[in-house]
C-alpha positions in Angstrom: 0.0 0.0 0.0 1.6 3.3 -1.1 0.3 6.7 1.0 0.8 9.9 -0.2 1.4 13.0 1.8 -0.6 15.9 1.1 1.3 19.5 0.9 -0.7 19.9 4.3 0.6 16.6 6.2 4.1 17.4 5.2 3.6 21.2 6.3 2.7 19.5 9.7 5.0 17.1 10.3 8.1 20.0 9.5 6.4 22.0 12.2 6.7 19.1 14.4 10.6 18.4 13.9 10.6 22.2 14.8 8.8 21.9 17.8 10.9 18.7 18.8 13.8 20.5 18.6 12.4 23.0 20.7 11.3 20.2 22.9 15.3 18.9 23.1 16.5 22.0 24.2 14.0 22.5 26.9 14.5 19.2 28.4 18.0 19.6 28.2 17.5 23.0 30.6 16.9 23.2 34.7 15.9 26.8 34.9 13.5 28.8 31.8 12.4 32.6 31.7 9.3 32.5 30.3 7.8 35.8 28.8 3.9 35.6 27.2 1.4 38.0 25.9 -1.6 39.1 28.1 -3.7 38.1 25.5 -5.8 34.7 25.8 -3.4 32.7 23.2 -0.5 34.1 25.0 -2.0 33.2 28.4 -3.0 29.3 27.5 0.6 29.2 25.6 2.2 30.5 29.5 -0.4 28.1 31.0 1.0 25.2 28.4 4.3 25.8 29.0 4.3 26.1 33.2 2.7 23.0 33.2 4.6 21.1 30.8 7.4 22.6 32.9 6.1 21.5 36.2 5.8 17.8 34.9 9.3 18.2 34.1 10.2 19.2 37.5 12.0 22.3 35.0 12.2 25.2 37.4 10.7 28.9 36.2 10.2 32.7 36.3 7.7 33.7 34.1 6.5 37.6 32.8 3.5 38.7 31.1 3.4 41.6 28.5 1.4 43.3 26.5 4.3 43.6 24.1 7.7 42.8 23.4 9.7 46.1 23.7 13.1 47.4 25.1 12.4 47.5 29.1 11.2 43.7 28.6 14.6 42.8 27.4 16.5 44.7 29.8 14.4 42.8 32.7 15.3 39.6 31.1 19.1 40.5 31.2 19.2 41.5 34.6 16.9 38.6 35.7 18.6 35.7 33.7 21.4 33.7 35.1 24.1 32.2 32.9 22.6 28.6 31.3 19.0 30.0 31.9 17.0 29.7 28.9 14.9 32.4 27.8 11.5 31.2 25.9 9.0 34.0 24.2 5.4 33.0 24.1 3.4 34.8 21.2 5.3 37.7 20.5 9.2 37.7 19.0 8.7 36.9 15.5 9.0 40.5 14.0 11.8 41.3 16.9 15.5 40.1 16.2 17.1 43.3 16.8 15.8 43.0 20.9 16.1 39.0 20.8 20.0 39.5 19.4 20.8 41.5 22.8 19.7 38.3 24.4 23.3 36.3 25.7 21.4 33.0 26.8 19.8 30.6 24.4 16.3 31.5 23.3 13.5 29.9 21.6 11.1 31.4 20.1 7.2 29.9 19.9 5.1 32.0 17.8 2.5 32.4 15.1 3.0 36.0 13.8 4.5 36.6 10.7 8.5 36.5 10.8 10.5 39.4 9.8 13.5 38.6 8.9 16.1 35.6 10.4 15.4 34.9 13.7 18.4 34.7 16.2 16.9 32.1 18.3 18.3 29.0 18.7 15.4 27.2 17.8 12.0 29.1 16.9 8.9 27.1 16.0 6.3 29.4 13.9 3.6 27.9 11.5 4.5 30.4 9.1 7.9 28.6 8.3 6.6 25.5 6.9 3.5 27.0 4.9 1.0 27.3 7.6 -0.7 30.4 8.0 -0.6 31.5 12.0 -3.0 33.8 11.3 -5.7 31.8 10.6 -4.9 28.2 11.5 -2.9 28.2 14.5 -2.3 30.2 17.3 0.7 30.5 19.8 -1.0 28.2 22.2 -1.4 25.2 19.5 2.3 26.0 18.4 3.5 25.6 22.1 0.7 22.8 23.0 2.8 21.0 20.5 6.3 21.2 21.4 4.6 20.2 25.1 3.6 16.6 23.1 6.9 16.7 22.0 8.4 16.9 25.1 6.0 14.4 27.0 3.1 12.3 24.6 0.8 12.5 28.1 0.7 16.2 27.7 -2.4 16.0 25.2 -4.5 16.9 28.1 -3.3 20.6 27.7 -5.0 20.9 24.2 -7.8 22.2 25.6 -5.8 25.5 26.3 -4.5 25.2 22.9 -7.8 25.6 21.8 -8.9 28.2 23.7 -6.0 29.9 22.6 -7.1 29.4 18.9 -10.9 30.7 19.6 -9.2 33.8 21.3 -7.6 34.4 18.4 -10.6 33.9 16.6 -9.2 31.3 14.1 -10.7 28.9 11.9 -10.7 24.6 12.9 -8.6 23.5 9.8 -5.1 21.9 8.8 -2.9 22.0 12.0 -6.1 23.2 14.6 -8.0 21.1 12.8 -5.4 18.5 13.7 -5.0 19.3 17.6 -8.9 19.6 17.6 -8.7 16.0 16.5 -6.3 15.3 19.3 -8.3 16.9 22.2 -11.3 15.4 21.2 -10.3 11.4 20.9 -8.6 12.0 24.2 -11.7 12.7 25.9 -10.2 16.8 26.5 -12.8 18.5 24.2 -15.9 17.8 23.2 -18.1 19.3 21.0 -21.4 20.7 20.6 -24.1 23.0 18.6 -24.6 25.6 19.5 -24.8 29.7 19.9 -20.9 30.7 20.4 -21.4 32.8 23.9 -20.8 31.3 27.5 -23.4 30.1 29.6 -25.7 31.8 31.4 -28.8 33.2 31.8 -29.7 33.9 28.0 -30.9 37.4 28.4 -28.5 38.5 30.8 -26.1 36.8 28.1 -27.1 38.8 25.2 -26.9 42.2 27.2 -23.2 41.5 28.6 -21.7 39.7 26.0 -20.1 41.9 23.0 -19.5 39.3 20.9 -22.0 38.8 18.5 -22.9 42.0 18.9 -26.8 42.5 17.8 -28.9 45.5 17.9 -30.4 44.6 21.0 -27.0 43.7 22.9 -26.4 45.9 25.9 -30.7 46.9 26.2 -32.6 45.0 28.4 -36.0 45.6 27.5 -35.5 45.5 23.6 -34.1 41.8 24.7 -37.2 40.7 27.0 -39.1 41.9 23.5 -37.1 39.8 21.3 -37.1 36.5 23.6 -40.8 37.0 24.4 -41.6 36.9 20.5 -39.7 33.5 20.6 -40.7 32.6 23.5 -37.6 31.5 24.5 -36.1 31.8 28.4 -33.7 30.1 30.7 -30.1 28.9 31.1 -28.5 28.4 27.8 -26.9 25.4 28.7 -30.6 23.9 29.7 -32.3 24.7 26.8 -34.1 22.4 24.8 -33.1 22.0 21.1 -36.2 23.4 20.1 -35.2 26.6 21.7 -31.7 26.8 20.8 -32.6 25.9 17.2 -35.0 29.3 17.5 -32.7 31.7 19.0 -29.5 30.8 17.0 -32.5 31.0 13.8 -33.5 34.5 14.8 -29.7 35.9 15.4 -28.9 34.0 12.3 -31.3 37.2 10.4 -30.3 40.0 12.7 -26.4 39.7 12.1 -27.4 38.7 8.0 -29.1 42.3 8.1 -25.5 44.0 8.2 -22.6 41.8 9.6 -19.9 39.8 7.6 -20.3 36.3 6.3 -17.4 35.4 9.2 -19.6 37.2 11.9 -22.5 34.6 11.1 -20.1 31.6 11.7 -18.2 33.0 14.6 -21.7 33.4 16.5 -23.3 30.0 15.6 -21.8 26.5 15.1 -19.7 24.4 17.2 -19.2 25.4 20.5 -16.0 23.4 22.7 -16.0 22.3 26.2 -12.7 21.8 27.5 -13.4 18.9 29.7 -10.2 19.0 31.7 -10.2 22.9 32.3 -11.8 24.9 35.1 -14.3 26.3 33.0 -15.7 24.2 30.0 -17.5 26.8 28.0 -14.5 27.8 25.9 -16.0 31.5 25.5 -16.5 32.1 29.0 -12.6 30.8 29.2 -11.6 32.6 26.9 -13.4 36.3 28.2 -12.3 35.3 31.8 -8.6 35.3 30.5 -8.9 38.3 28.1 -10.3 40.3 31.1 -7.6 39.5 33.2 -4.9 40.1 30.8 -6.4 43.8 30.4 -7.2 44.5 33.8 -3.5 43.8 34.7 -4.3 40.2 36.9 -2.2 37.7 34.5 -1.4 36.2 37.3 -5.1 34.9 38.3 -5.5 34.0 34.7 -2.0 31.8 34.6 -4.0 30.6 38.1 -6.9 29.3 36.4 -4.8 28.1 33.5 -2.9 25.8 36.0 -5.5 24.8 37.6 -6.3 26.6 40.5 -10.0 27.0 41.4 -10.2 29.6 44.2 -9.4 32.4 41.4 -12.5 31.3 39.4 -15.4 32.9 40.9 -13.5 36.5 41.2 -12.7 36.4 37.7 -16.0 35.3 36.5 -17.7 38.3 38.3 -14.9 40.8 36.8 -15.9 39.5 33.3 -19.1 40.1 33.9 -18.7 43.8 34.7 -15.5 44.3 32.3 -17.7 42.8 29.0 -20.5 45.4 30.4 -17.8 48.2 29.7 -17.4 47.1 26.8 -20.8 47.0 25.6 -20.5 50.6 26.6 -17.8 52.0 25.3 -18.5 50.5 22.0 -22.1 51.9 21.8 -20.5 54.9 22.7 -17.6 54.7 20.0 -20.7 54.0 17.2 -21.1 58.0 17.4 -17.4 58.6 16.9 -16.7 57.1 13.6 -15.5 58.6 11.0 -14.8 57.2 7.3 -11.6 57.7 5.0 -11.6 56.2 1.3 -10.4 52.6 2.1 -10.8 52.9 6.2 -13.1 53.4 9.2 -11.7 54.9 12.2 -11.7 55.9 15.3 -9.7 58.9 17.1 -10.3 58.4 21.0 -8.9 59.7 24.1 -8.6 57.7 27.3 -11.0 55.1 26.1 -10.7 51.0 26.9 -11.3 48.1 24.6 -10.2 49.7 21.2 -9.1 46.5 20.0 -12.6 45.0 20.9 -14.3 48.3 19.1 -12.5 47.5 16.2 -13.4 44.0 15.9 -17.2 44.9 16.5 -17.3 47.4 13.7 -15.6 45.8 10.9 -17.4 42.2 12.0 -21.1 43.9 12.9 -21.4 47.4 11.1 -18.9 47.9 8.1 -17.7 44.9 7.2 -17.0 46.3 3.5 -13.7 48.1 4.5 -11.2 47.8 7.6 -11.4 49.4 11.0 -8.3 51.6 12.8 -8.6 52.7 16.3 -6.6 55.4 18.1 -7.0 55.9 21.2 -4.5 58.4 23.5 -3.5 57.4 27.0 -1.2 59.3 29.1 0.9 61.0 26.2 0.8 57.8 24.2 -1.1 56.4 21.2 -2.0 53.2 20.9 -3.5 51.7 17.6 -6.0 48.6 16.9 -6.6 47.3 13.3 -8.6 44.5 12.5 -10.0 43.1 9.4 -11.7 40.3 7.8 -10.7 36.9 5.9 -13.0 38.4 3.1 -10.8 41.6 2.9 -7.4 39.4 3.3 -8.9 37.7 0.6 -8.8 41.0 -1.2 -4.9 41.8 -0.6 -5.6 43.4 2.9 -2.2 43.2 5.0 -3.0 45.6 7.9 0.7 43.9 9.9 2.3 45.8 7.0 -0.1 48.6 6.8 0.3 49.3 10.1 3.9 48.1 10.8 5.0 50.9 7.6 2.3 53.7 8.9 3.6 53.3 12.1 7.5 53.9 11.4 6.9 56.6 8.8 5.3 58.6 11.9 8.4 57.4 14.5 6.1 54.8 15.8 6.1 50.8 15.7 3.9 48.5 14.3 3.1 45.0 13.2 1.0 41.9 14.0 -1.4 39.5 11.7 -2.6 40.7 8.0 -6.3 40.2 9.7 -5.3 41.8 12.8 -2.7 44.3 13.6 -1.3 47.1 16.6 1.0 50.3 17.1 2.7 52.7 19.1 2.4 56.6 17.7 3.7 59.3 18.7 -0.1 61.6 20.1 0.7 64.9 17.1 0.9 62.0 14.3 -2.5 60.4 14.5 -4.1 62.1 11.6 -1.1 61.5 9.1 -0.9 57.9 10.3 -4.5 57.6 9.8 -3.9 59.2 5.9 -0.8 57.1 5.3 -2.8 53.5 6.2 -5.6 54.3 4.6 -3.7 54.9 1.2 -1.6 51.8 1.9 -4.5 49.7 2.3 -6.4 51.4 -0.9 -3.0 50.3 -2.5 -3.4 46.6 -1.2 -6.9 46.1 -2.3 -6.4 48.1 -6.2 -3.1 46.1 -7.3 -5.0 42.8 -6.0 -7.9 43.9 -8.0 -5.7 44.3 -11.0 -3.7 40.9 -10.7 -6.8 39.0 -10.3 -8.4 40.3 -13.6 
């Protein structure tokens, strides 16, 4: 019997002697500095890794940032001992000039798009053997597999892996596809139908929750009308399939009425319980880590993550009245856009959640063109740009977009083509705003032109 390897398999299984080498080196290692995003890939990748680590008996000190930049390195070279070895979690693709001041071996476990060679000893990233890490696999599967590389009995953690993907907001295909697989004959996921929230009262659900975000979300009584016409009430979870089959029907029409094809599939379908995790509704997992990660407490998230249940309850209640705020402040942003030829955009002072705002407009309202947020805090501007697959689809690259906006204004930039951040100096908003939306006009035309 011959088999034959599809272009996919073989992508795979070069991504796997990557992350086995990673695995070698460390196993070969007493003492790692771990450094992770505050994001929930970044947090199940930290959450991976500790307890991949602790099965090891490997010894740790582990940070988590919101980005990789200058101070993080100089805390890593006045914290790391000679032999230490120094792992990033999703972030370090796009920085070898700050990895290279590094002296101790580091590996690098990633899914953004490199930029140029990596001086890690060994860096495992999708990206290098054909995968895209944008859309089909995040940091958390990329370090949930060098964990199977180091120990096979480390498959439990693959539920983190996929809450790391669904944080990310990626799509269950080639190499998640393949750790979904994983999870689920291992009894760690299952899998059910379903409307793609958490669990919960269903009307206090759809007035919380931002994502999907209807035209009833965040008002009570427009809610009680819509359930009341369907007659529908009760816990989520309890509901009969009757029910379930008309609420996720009735959604199904609002978010047709203006939001993207990707919105309708992101709000209805599969939903995951991870069945060895704290929390089995994968999007109340993931909103409980997101939360902590931007209210500063990555250290109750990495709690839960390992395991811990007396941080549970205290989070869940902080998510509760964090996703209220954002329901706010993105009703409130709905006022303050403003349109360029190829962009919507926001210009904000002192506001939260611009990276959510961003997601909910070009998802929900405008899904025909991009969404930038600015938003000024303290002197310094931070940007959010996210698209959709239908716009990448276009020639949409909003990592380069934003990564050459950024550094024509003295800023910094990069991230995914779908999703994207940066640093601006607070007198350069408007000309950043000018320059992306001319790059991104420029991405869209010349794909236009290529595909005639």
């Amino acid at each position: 019997m011959v088999t034959y390897l599809t272009t996919e398999s073989i992508a795979l299984s070069r991504l796997k002697e990557l992350a086995a080498k990673a695995a070698d080196v460390i196993s070969a290692h007493r003492y790692v500095r771990l450094i992770s995003h505050n994001d929930a890939d970044g947090l199940t990748s930290a959450g991976i890794m500790c307890r991949a680590f602790m099965r090891k008996g490997i010894r740790f000190h582990i940070t988590i940032e919101s980005r990789l930049a200058q101070d993080t390195i100089d805390t890593i070279k006045n914290s790391a001992s000679v032999g230490d070895l120094v792992i990033f979690c999703d972030m370090g693709s796009g920085h070898g000039e700050l990895i290279r001041q590094i002296e101790n071996d580091v590996i690098v476990l990633d899914h953004h798009m490199p930029v140029g060679e990596s001086p890690a000893k060994v860096a495992v990233n999708p990206h290098y053997t054909g995968i895209d890490g944008a859309i089909y696999l995040s940091a958390s599967g990329t370090t949930y597999l060098v964990a199977k590389e180091m120990d096979p009995d480390n498959v439990d953690l693959a539920g983190l892996a996929i809450a790391g993907a669904v944080g990310d907001k990626q799509i269950f295909a080639s190499a998640n596809l393949h750790i979904l697989e994983e999870a689920t004959q291992a009894g760690v996921v299952s899998v059910r139908k379903g409307l793609k929230v958490g669990d919960g009262d269903i009307a206090e659900v759809l007035e919380y929750t931002p994502e999907p975000y209807l035209d009833i979300t965040g008002d009570m009584k427009k809610i009680h009308d819509f359930l009341d016409i369907l007659g529908v009430k009760g816990t989520l979870s309890e509901m009969s399939q009757e029910d379930l089959k008309k609420l996720t029907s009735s959604i199904a029409l609002k978010l047709a009425k203006h939001a993207s094809p990707e919105a309708v599939d992101a709000a209805i379908g599969d939903v995951h319980y991870l069945e060895q995790e704290l929390v089995k509704n994968v999007y109340d997992f993931v909103a409980m880590l997101n939360t902590c990660g931007k209210l500063e407490k990555a250290g109750m998230a990495l709690s839960m993550c390992m395991q811990d249940a007396s941080v549970v309850e205290e989070i869940r209640q902080l998510t509760v009245e964090y996703q209220r705020s954002i329901v706010a402040n993105i009703k409130q942003a709905e006022s303050m856009l403003q349109q360029g030829k190829n962009i919507w955009y926001l210009v904000a002072k002192d506001m939260d959640n611009t990276g959510m705002i961003s997601s909910t407009v070009v998802r929900y309202m405008h899904p025909e063109k991009p969404c930038i947020a600015t938003n000024e805090v303290e002197g310094i501007v931070k940007v959010s740009g996210r698209g959709t697959r239908a716009l990448i689809a276009k020639g949409l690259d909003l990592a380069y977009a934003m990564r050459e906006g950024a550094l024509a204004v003295g800023g910094q930039g990069g991230g995914h083509n779908i999703a994207s951040g940066a640093s601006i100096p607070p007198d350069k908003v408007q000309e950043f705003i000018d320059i992306v939306d001319g790059i991104v006009g420029q991405q869209i035309v010349e794909n236009a032109g290529g595909n005639r």
